[in-house]
N, C-alpha and C positions, 0 to 999 in steps of 0.2 A: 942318540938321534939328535940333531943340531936342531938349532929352533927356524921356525918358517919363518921364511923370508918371502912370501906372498906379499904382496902389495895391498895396502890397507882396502876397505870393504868403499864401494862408492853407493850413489844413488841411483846406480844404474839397478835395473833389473829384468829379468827375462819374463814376454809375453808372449803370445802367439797370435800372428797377424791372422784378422777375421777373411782377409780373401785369399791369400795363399796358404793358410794353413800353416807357416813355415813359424820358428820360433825367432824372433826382434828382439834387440835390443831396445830398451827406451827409455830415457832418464826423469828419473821426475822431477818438478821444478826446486828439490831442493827447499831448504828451511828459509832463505835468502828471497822475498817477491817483491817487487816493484809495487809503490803503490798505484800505481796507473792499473798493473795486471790486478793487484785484491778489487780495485772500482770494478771492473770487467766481471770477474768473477761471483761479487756480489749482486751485481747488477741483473747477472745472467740467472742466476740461484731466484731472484726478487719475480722476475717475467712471468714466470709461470701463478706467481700467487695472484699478480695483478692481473689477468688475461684469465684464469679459471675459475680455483676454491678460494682466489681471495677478492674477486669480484662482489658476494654476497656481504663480507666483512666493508666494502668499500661502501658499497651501498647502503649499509647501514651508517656509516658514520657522515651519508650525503640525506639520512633521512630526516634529521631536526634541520635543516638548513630547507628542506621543502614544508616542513612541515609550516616553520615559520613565515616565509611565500603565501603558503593557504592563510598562514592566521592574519597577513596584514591584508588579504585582497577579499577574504571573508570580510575583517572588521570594516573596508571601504564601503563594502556591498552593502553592510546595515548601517552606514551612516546616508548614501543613498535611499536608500528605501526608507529612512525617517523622514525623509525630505520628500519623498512622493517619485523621487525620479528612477523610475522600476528599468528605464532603460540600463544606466550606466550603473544601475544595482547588477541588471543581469549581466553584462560586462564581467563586471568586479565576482561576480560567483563564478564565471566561467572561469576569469584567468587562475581564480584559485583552485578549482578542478582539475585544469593542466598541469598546476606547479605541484600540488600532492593527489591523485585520483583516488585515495585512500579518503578523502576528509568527507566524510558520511555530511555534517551539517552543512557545508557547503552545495553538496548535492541533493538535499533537502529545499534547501532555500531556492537555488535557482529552478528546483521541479515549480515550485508553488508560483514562482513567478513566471516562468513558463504555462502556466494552465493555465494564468491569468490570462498571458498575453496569447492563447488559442493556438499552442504552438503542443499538442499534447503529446503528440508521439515523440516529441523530446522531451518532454515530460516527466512520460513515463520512464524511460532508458535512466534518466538521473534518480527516477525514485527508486528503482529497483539496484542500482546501485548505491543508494543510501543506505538500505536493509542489507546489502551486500555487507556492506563492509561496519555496520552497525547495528547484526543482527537482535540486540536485546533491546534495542530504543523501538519503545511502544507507537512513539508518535511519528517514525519514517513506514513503522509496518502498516498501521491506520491508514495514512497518506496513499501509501501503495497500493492497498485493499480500494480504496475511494475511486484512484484514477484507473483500476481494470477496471470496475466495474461502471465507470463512468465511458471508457470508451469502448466496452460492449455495445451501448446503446447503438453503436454509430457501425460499427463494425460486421461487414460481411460473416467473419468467424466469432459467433456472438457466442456459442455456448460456448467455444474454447478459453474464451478472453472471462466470461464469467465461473469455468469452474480455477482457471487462476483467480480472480478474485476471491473464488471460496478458499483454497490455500492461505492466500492472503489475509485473510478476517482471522481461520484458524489459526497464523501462528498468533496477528496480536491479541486473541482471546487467552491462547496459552501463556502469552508474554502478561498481561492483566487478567486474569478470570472473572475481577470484580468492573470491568469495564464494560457501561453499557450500549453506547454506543457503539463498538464491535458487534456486540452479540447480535443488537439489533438489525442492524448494517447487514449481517450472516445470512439473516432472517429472510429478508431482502432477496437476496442473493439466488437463496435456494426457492424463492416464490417464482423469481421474475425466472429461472429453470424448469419452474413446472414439478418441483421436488416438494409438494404440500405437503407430505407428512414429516418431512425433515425439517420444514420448515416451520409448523407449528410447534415441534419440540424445540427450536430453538427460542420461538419466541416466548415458550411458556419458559425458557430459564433466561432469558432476558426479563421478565416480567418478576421473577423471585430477585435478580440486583435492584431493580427500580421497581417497589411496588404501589408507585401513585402514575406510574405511567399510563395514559388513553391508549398511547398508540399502541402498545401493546395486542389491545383488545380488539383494537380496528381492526387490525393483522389478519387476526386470526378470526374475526367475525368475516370480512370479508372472502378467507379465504373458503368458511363453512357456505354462504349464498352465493360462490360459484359451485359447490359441490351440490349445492340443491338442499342443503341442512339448516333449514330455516328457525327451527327454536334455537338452533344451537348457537345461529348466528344472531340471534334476536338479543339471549342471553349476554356475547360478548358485546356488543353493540351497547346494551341496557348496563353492564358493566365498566364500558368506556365514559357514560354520560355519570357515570357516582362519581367517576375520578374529574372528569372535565365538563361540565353541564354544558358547556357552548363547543363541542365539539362538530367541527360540521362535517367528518366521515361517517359519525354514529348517526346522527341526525341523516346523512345520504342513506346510508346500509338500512337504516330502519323503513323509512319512506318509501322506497324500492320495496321493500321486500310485501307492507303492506299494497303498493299500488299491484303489485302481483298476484297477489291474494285477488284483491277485485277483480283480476281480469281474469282470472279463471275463477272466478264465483266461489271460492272457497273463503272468503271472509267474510266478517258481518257490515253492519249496515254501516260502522262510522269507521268503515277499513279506508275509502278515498280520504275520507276528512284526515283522518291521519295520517296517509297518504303526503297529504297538500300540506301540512302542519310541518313533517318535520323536512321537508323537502324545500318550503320555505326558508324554515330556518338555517337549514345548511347554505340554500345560496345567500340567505342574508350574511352570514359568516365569514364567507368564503366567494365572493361575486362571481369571480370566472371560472363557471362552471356550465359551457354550454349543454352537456349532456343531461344535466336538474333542467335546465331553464326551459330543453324539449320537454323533459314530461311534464312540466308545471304545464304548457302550455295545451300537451294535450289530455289533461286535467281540464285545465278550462274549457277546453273544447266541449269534452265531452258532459263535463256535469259543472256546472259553472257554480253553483251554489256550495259545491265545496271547497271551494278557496272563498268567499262569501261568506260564509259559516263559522271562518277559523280567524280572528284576529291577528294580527301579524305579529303583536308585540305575547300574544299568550305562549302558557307553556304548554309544551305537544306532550300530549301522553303516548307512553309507549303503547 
């Protein structure tokens, strides 16, 4: 048998065309490419990284270049605001908020300087995305917890905006345990709700972080002489004035509660004089307080010898 005389093998090779069905010849381009066609073809392989899964890679490598943005229009912002000038402070926080939306302490700052300047419902949007994006910083959760509960006051949807408030207190109480202004703050919360037993427990473990705190006692005296629990509130009240002798909600809580006593005849005879003693003393402490300054008045009304009776500079017995 002689030897093949086939013609050497090329780069051709058989496919099968996708619309006819039929089988094509088609050559491939061979070991030989133009660098014009490898650009093309690199170029074309590259499209899809940059347009899809390599859009995230790009953006990371655009994220220290914003980051840096936020950090010189932040540093602006607190060299304004040394200077007093809170407008082109808020400026300077804003354009740093556009250039990275991620920079939690920019969005801090400009909330606080927005509460200042009475603009709260931007405010808030910037505080809540402070704790967004900086979930473990104690002092954007506090912040946040402040401004729901600050614009509950004002708000037609007040228990909603106050049980986000409560949210709010619980994580920064969780983020600090030892924090008392949280716990306190909570305390608050769950009173101005109408939640008095939730809110006595809190304030009794606010009162275990700070134990020379009044307020604590006020709290929870006050909360017992809306419920009609008058030793009970007597005792926190009497507890408040160990920690603070010039307190003037103990000295209110007390004075009420005896001017009460006299008018339903259930107290004795120096219940007005005490009454007038420690009622005194709270508006002295405390001047604007038109709701003492009626009863003082109908104190005087009615028995005029007991504010007559009580020195102003003495100390009021419980």
């Amino acid at each position: 048998m002689g030897r093949c005389r086939c013609p050497p093998p090329t780069w051709e090779k058989m496919s099968r065309d996708s619309e006819s069905g039929f089988a094509v010849r088609r050559k491939s381009p061979g070991p030989h490419v133009s660098a014009g066609r490898l650009f093309l073809v690199c170029a074309a392989a590259a499209l899809p990284l940059l347009c899809g899964c390599g859009r995230a890679t790009f953006g990371r490598m655009m994220r220290p270049l914003k980051c840096m943005a936020a950090e010189h229009h932040t540093a602006s912002g607190d060299r304004y605001l040394s200077r007093g000038d809170h407008g082109a402070a808020i400026e300077s926080f804003s354009k740093a908020v556009q250039a990275d939306p991620t920079a939690a302490e920019a969005h801090n700052k400009l909330a606080v300087l927005l509460d200042l300047s009475g603009r709260s419902d931007e405010a808030l949007r910037h505080h809540r995305d402070a704790v967004k994006h900086a979930p473990e910083n104690t002092v954007y959760a506090l912040a946040l917890a402040r401004a729901l509960r600050s614009a509950a006051s004002t708000s037609m949807a007040r228990e909603r905006i106050l049980l986000a408030a409560v949210r709010a207190y619980k994580h920064a109480c969780w983020l600090d345990p030892g924090q008392f202004e949280a716990a306190f703050e909570l305390g608050l919360c769950y009173r101005d709700l109408g939640q008095f037993d939730e809110a006595v427990q809190v304030f009794r473990s606010a009162g275990t972080i700070d134990r020379h705190s009044a307020a604590v006692f006020d709290q929870v005296g006050e909360i017992y002489a809306l419920r009609g629990l008058e030793n009970e509130a007597l005792a926190e009240f009497r507890a408040a004035l160990e920690r603070r002798p010039d307190d003037p909600i103990a000295h209110r809580g007390i004075g009420r509660i005896h001017l009460a006593r006299h008018r339903r005849g259930t107290g004795d005879a120096l219940c007005l004089a005490r009454a007038a003693a420690h009622l005194r003393k709270s508006l002295r402490m405390l001047p604007d307080q038109p709701d003492v300054e009626a009863d003082l008045n109908a104190i005087q009304a009615e028995a005029p010898r007991a504010l007559i009776a009580i020195d102003a500079d003495a100390e009021a017995t419980p």
